[in-house]
N, CA, C and O atoms as a printed pandas DataFrame, in Angstrom:
     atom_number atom_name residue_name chain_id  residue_number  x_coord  y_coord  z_coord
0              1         N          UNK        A               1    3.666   16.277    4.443
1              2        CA          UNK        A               1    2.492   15.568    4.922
2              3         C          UNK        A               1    2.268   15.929    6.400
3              4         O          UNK        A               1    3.266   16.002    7.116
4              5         N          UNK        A               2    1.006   16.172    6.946
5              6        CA          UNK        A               2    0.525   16.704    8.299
6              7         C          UNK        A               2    0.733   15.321    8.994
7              8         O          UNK        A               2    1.141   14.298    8.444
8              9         N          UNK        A               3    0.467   15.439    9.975
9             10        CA          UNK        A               3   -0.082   14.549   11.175
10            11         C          UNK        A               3   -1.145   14.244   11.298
11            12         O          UNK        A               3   -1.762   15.209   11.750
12            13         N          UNK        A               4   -1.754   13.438   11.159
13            14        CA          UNK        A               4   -3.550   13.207   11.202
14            15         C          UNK        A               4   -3.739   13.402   12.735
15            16         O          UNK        A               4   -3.174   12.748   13.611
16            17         N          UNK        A               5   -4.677   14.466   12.918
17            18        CA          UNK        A               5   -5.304   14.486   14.049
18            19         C          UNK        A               5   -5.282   13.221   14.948
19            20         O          UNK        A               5   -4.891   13.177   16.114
20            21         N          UNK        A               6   -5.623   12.510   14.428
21            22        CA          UNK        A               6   -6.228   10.959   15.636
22            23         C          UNK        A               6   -4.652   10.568   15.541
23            24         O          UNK        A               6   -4.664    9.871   16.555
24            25         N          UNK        A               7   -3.683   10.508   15.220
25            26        CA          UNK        A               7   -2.149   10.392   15.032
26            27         C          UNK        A               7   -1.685   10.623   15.892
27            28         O          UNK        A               7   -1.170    9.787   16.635
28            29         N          UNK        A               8   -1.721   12.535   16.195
29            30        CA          UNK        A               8   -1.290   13.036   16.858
30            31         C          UNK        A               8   -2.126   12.847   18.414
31            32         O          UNK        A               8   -1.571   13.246   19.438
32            33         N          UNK        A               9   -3.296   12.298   18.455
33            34        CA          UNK        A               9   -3.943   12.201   19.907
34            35         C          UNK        A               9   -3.561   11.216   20.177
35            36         O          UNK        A               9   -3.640   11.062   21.396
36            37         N          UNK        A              10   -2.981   10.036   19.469
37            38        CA          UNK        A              10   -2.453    8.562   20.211
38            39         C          UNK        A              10   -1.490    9.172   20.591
39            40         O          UNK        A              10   -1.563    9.623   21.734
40            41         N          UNK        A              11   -0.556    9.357   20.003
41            42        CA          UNK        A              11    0.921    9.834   20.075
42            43         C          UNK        A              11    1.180   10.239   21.598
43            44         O          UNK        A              11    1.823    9.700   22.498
44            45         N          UNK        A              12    0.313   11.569   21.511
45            46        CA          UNK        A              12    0.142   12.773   23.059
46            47         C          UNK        A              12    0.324   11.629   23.793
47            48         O          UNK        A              12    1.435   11.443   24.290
48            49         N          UNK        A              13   -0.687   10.702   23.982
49            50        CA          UNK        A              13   -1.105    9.955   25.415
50            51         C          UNK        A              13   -0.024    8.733   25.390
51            52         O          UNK        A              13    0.372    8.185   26.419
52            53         N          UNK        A              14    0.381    8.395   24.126
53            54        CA          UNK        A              14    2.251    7.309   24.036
54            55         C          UNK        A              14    2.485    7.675   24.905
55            56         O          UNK        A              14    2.262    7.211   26.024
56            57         N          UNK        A              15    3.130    8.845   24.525
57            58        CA          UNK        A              15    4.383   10.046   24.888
58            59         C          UNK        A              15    4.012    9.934   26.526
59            60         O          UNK        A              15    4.873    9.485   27.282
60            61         N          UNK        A              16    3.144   10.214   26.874
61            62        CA          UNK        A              16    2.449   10.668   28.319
62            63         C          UNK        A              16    2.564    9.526   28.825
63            64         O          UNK        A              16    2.455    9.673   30.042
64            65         N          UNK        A              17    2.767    8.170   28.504
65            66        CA          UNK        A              17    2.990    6.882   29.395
66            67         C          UNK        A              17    1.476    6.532   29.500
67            68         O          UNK        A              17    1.172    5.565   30.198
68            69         N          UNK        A              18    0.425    7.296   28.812
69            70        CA          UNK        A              18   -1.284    6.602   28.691
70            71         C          UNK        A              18   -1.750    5.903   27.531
71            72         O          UNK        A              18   -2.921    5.974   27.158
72            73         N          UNK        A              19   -0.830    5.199   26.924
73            74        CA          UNK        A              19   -1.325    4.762   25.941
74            75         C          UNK        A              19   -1.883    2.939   26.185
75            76         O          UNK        A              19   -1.754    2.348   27.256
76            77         N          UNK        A              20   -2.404    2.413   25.100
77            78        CA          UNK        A              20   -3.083    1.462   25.550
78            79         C          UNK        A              20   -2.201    0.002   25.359
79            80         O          UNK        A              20   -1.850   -0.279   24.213
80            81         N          UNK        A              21   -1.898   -0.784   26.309
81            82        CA          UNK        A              21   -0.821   -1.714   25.908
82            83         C          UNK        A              21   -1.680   -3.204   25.778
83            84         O          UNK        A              21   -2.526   -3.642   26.558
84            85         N          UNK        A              22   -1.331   -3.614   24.937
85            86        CA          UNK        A              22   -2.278   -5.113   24.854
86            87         C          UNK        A              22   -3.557   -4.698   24.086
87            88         O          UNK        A              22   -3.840   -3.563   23.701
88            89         N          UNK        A              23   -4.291   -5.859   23.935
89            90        CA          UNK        A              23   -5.403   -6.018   23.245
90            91         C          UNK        A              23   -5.962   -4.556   23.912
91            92         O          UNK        A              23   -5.553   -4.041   24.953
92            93         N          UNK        A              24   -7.041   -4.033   22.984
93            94        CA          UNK        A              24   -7.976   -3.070   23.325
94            95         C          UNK        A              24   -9.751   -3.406   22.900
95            96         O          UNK        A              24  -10.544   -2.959   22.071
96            97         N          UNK        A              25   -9.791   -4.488   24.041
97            98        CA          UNK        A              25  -11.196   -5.275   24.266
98            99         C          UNK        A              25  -12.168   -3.907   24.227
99           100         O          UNK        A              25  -13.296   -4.258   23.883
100          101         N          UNK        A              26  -12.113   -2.782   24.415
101          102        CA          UNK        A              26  -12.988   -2.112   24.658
102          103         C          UNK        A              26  -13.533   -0.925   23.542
103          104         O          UNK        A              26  -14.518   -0.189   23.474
104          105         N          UNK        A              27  -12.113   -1.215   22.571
105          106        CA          UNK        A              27  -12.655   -0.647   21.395
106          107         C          UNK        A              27  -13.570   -1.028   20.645
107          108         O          UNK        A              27  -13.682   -2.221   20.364
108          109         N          UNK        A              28  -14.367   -0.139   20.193
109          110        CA          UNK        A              28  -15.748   -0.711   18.999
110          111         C          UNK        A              28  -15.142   -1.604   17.559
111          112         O          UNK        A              28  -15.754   -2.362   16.806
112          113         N          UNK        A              29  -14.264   -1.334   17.552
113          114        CA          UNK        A              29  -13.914   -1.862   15.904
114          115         C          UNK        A              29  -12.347   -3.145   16.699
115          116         O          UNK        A              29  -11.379   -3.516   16.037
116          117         N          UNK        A              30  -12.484   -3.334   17.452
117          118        CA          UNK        A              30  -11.526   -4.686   17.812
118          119         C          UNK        A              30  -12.544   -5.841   17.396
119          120         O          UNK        A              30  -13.772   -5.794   17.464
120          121         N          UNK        A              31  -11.860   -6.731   17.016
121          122        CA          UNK        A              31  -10.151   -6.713   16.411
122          123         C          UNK        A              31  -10.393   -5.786   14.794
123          124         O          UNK        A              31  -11.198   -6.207   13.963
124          125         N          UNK        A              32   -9.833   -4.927   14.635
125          126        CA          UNK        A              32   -9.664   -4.039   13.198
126          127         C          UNK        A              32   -8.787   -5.164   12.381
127          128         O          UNK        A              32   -9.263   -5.448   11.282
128          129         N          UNK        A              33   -7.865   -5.686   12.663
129          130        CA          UNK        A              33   -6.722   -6.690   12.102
130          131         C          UNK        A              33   -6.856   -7.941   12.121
131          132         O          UNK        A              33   -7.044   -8.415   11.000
132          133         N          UNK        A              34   -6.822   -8.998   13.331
133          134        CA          UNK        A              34   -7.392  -10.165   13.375
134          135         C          UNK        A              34   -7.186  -10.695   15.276
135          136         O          UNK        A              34   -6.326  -10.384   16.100
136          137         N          UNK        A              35   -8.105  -11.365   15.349
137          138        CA          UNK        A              35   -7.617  -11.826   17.078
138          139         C          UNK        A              35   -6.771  -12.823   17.392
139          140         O          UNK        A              35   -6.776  -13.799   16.642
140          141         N          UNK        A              36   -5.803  -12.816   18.630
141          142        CA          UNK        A              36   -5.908  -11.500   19.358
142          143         C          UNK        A              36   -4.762  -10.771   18.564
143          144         O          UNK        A              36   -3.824  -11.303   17.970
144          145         N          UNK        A              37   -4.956   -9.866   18.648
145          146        CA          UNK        A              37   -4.068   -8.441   17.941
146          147         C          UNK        A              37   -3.438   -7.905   19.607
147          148         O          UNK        A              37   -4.182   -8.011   20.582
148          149         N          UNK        A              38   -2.142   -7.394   19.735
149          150        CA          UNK        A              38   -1.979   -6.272   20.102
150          151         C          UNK        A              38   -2.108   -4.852   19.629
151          152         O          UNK        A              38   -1.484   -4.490   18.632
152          153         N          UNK        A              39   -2.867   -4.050   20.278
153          154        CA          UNK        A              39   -3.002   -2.477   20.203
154          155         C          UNK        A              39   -2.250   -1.593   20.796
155          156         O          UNK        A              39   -2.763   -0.476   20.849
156          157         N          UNK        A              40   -1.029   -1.716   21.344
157          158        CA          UNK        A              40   -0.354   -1.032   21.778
158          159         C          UNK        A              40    0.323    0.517   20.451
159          160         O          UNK        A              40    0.637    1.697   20.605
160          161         N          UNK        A              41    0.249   -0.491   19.209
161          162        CA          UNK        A              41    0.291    0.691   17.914
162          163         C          UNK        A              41   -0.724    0.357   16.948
163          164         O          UNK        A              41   -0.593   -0.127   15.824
164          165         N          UNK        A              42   -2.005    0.780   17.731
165          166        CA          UNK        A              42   -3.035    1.691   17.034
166          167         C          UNK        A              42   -3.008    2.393   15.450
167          168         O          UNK        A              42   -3.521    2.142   14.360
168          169         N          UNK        A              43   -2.089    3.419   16.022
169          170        CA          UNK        A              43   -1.744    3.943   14.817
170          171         C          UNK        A              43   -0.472    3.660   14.573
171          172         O          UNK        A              43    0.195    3.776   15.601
172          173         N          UNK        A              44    0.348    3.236   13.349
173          174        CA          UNK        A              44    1.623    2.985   13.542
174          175         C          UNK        A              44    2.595    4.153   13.086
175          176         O          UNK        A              44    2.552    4.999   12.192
176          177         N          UNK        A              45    3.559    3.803   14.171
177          178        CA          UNK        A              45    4.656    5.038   14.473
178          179         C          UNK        A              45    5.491    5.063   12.358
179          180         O          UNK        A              45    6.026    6.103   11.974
180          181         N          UNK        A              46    5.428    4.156   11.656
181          182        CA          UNK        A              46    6.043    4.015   10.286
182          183         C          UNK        A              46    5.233    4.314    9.292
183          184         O          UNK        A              46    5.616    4.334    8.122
184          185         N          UNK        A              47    3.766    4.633    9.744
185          186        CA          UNK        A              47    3.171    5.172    8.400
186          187         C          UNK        A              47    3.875    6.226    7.811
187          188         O          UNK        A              47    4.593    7.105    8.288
188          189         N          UNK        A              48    3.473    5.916    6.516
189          190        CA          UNK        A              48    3.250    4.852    5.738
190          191         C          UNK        A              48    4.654    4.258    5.123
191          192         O          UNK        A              48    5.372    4.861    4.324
192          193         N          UNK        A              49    4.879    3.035    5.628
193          194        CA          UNK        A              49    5.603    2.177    5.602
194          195         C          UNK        A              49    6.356    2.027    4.166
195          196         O          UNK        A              49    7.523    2.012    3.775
196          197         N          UNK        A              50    4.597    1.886    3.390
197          198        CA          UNK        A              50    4.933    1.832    1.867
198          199         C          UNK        A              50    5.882    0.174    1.096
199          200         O          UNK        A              50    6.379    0.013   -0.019
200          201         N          UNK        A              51    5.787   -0.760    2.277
201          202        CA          UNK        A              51    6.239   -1.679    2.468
202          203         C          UNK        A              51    5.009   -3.013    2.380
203          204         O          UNK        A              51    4.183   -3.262    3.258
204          205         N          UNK        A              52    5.145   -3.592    1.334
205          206        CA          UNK        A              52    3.517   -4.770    1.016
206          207         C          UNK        A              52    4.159   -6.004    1.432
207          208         O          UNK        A              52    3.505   -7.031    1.249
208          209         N          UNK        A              53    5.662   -6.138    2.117
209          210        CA          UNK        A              53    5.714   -7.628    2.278
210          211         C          UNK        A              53    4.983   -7.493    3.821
211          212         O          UNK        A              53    5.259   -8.409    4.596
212          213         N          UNK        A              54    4.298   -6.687    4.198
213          214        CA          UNK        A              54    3.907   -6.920    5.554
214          215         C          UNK        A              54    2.481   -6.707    5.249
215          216         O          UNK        A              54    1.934   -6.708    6.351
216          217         N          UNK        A              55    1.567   -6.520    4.316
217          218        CA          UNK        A              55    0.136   -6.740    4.078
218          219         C          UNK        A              55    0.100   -5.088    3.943
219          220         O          UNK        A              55   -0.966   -4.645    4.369
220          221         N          UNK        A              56    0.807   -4.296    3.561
221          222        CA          UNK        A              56    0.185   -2.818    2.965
222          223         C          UNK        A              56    0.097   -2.836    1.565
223          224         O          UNK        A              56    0.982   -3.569    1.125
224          225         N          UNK        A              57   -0.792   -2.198    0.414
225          226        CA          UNK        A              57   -0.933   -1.452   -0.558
226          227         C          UNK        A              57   -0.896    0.211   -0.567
227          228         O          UNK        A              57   -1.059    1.140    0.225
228          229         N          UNK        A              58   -0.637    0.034   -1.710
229          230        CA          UNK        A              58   -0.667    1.816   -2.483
230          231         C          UNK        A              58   -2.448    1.407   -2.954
231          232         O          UNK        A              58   -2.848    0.282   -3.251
232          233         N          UNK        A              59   -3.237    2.613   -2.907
233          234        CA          UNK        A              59   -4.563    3.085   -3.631
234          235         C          UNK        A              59   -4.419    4.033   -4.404
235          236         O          UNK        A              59   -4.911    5.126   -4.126
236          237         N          UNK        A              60   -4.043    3.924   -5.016
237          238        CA          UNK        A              60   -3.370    5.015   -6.306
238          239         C          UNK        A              60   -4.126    5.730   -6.671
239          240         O          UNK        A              60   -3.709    6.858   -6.934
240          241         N          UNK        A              61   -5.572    5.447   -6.863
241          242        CA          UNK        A              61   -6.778    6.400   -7.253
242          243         C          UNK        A              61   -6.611    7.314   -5.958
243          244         O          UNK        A              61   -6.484    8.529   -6.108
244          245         N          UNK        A              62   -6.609    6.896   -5.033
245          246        CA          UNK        A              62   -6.865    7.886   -3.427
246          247         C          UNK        A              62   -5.687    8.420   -3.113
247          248         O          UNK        A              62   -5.752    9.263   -2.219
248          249         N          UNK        A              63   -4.121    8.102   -3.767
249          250        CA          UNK        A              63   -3.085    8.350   -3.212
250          251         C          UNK        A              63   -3.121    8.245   -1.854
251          252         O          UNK        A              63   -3.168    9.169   -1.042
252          253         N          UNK        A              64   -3.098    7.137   -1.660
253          254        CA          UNK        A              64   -3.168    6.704    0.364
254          255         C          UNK        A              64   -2.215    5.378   -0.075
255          256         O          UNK        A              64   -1.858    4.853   -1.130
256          257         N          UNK        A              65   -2.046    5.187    1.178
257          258        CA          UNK        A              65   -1.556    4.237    1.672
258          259         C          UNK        A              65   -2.707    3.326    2.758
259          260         O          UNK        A              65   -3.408    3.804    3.650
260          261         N          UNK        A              66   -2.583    1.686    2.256
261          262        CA          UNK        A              66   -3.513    1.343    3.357
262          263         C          UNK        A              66   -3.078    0.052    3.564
263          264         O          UNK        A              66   -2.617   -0.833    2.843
264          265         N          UNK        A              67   -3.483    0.234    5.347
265          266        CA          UNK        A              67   -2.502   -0.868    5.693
266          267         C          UNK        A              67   -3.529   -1.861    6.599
267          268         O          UNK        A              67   -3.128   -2.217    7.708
268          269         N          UNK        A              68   -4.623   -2.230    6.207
269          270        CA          UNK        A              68   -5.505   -2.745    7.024
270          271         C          UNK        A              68   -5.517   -3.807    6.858
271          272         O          UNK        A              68   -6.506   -4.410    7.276
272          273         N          UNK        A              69   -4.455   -4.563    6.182
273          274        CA          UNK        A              69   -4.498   -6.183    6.005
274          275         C          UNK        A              69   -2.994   -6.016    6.427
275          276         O          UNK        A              69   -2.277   -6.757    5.755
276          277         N          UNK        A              70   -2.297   -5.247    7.358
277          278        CA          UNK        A              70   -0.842   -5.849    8.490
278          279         C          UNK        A              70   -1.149   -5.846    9.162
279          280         O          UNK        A              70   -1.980   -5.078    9.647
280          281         N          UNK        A              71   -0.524   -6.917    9.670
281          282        CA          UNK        A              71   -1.201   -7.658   10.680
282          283         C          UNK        A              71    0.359   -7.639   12.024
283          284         O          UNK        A              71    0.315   -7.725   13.252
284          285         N          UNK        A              72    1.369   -7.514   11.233
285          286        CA          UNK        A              72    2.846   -7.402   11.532
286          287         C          UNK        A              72    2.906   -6.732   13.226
287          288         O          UNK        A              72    3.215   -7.310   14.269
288          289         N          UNK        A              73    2.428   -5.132   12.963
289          290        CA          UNK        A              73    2.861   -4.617   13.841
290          291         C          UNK        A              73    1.616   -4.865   15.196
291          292         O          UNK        A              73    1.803   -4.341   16.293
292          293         N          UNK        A              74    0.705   -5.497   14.985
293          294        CA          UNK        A              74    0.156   -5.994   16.070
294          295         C          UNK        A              74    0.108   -7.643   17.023
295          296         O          UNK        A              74   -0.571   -8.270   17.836
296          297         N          UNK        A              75    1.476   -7.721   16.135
297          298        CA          UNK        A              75    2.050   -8.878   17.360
298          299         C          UNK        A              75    2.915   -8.529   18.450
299          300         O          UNK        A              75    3.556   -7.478   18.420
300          301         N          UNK        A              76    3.006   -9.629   19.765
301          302        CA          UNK        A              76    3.165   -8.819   21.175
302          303         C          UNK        A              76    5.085   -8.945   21.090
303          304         O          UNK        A              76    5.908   -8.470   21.873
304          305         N          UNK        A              77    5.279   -9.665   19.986
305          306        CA          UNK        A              77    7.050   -9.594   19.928
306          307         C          UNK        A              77    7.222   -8.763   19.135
307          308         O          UNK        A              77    8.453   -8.751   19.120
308          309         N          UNK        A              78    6.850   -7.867   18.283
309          310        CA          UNK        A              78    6.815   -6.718   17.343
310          311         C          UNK        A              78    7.032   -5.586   18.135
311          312         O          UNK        A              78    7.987   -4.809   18.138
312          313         N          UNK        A              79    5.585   -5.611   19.084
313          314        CA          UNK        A              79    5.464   -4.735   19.746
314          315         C          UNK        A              79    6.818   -4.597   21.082
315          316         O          UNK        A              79    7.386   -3.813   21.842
316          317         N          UNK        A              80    6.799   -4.989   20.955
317          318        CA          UNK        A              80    7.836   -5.364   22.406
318          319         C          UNK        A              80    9.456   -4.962   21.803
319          320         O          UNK        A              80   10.267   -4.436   22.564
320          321         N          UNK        A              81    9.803   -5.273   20.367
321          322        CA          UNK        A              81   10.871   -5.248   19.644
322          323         C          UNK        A              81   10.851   -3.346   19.607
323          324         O          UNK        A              81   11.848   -2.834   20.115
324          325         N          UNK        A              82    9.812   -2.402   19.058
325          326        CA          UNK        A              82    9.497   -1.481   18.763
326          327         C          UNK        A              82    9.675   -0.704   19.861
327          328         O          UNK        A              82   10.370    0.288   19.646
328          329         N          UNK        A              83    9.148   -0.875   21.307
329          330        CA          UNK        A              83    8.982   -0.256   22.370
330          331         C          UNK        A              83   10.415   -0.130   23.155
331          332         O          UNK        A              83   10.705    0.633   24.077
332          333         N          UNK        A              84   11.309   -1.230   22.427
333          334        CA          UNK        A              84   12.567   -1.446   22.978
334          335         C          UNK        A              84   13.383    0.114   22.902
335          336         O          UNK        A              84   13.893    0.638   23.892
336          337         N          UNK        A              85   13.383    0.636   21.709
337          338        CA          UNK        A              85   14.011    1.738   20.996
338          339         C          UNK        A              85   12.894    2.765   20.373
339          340         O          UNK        A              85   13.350    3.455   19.462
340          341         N          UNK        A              86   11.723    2.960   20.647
341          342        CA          UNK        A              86   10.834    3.725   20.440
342          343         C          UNK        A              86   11.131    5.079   21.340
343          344         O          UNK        A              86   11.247    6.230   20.918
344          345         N          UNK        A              87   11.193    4.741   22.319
345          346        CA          UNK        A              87   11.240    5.920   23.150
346          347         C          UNK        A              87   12.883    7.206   23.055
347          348         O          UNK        A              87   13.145    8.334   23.473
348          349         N          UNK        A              88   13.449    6.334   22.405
349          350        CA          UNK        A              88   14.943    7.362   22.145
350          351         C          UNK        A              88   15.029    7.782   21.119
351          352         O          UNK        A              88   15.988    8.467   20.766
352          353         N          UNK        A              89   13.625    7.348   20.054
353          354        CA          UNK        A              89   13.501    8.418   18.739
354          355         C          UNK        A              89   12.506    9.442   19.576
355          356         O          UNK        A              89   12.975   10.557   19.805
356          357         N          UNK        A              90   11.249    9.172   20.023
357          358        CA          UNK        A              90   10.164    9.642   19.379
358          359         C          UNK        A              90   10.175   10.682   20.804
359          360         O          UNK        A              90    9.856   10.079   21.829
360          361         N          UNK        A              91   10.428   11.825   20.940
361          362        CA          UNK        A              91   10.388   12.389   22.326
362          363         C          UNK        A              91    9.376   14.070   22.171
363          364         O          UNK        A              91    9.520   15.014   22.948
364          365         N          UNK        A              92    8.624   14.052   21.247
365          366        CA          UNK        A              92    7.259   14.820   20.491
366          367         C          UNK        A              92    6.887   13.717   19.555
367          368         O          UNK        A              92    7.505   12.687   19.286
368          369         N          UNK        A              93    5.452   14.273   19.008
369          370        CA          UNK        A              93    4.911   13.831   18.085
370          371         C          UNK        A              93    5.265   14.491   16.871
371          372         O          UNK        A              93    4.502   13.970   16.057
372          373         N          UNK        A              94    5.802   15.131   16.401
373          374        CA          UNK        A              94    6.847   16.091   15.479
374          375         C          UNK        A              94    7.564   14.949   14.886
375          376         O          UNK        A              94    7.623   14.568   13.717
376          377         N          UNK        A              95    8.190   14.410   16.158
377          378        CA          UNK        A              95    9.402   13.597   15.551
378          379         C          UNK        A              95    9.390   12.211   14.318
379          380         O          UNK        A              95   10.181   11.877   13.436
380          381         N          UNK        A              96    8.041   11.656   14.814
381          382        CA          UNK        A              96    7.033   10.933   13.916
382          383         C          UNK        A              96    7.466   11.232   12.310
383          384         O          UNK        A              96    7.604   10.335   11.479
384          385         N          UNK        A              97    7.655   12.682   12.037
385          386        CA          UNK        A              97    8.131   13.243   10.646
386          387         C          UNK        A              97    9.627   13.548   10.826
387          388         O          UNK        A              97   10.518   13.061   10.130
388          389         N          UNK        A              98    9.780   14.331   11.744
389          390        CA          UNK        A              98   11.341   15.034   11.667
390          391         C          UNK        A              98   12.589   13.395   11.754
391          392         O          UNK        A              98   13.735   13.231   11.335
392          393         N          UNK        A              99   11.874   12.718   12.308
393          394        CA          UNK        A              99   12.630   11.512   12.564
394          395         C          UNK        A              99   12.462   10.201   11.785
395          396         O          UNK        A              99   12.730    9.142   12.352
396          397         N          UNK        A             100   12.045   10.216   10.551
397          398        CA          UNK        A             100   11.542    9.256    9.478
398          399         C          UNK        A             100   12.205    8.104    9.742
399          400         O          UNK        A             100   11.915    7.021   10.249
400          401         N          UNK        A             101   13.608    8.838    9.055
401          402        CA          UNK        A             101   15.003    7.912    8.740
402          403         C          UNK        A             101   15.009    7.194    9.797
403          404         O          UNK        A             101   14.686    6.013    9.674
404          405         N          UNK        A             102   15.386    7.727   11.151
405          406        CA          UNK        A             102   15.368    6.874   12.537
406          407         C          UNK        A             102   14.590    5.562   12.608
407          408         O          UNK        A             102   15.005    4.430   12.856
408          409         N          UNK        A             103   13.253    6.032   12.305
409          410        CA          UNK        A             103   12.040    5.358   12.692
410          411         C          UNK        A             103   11.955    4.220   11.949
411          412         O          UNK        A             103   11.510    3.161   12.392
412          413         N          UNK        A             104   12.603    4.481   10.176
413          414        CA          UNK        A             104   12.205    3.056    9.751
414          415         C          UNK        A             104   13.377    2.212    9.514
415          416         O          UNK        A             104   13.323    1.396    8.593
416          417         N          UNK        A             105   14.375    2.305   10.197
417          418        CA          UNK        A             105   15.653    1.814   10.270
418          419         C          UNK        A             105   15.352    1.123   11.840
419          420         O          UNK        A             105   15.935    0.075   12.119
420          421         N          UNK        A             106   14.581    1.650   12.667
421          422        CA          UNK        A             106   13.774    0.764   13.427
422          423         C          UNK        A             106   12.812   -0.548   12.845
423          424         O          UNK        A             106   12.714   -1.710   13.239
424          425         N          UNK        A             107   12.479   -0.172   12.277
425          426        CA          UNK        A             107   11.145   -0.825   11.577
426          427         C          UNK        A             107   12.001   -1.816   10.876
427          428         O          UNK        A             107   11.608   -2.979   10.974
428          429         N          UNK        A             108   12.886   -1.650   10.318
429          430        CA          UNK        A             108   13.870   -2.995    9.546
430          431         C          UNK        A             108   14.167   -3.798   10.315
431          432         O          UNK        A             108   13.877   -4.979   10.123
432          433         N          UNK        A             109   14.831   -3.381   11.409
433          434        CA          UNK        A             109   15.491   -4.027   12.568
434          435         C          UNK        A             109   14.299   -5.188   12.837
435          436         O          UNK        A             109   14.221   -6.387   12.569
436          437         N          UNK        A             110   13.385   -4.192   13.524
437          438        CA          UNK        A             110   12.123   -5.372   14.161
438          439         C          UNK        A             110   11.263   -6.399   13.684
439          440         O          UNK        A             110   10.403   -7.071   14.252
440          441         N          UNK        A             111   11.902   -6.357   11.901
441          442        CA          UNK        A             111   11.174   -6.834   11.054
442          443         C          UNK        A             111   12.677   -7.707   10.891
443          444         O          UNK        A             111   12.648   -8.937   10.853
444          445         N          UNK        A             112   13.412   -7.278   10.840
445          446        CA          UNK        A             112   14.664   -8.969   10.704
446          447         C          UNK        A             112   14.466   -9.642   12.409
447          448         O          UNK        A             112   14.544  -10.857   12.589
448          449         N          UNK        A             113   14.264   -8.886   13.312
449          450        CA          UNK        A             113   14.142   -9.873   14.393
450          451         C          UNK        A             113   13.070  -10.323   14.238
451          452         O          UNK        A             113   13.315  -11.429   14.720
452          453         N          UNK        A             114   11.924  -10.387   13.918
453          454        CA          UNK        A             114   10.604  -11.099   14.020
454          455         C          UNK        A             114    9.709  -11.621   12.958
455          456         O          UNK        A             114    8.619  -12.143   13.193
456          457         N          UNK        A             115   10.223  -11.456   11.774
457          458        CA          UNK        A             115    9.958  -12.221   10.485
458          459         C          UNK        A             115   10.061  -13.427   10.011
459          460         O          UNK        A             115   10.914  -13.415    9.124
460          461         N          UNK        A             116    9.555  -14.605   10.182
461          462        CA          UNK        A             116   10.019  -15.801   10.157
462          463         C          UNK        A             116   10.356  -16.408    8.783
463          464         O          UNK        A             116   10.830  -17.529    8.601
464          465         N          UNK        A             117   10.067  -15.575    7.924
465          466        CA          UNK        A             117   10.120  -15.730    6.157
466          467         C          UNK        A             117   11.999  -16.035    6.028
467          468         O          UNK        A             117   12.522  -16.208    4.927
């Protein structure tokens, strides 16, 4: 599986320390999820998660994954849990793939610290 273009342009500007932290009042489609949302992951570093206790489905006709009803990774203790250990996987946008395993063994973690279920 590629990198989606718009993937790889968040990623660049992560990586670069320009990415957008907190709400993103200035985007056209805020809130995409629900208010207030954090946008700090836009796009998320675990697509596709493939994981529905956090509001994703499979579209099986489209073979996609869609995750526009999680709401998970745009809370500011999610985010904050993620950013903790984000930066000692992800050091390209490559790694996004080369670093799966890493990434969602992150994603467990931040999801037993911040899951109240």
């Amino acid at each position: 599986m590629q990198i989606h273009p718009l993937t790889r342009k968040f990623y660049e500007k992560y990586l670069a320390g320009e990415g957008v932290k907190g709400p993103n009042f200035s985007c056209e489609n805020y809130p995409c999820h629900h208010h207030p949302q954090n946008c700090t992951f836009c796009y998320c570093p675990f697509y596709p998660c493939r994981d529905t206790s956090t509001g994703g489905r499979c579209i099986k006709e489209k073979k996609v994954w869609d995750c526009s009803e999680c709401t998970w990774i745009h809370q500011d203790e999610v985010v904050k849990c993620i950013n903790g250990k984000l930066g000692t996987i992800l050091k390209n946008v490559e790694d996004l793939q080369k670093k799966r395993k890493e990434l969602l063994k992150l994603r467990k973690e931040c999801l037993k610290k911040t899951r109240l279920d």
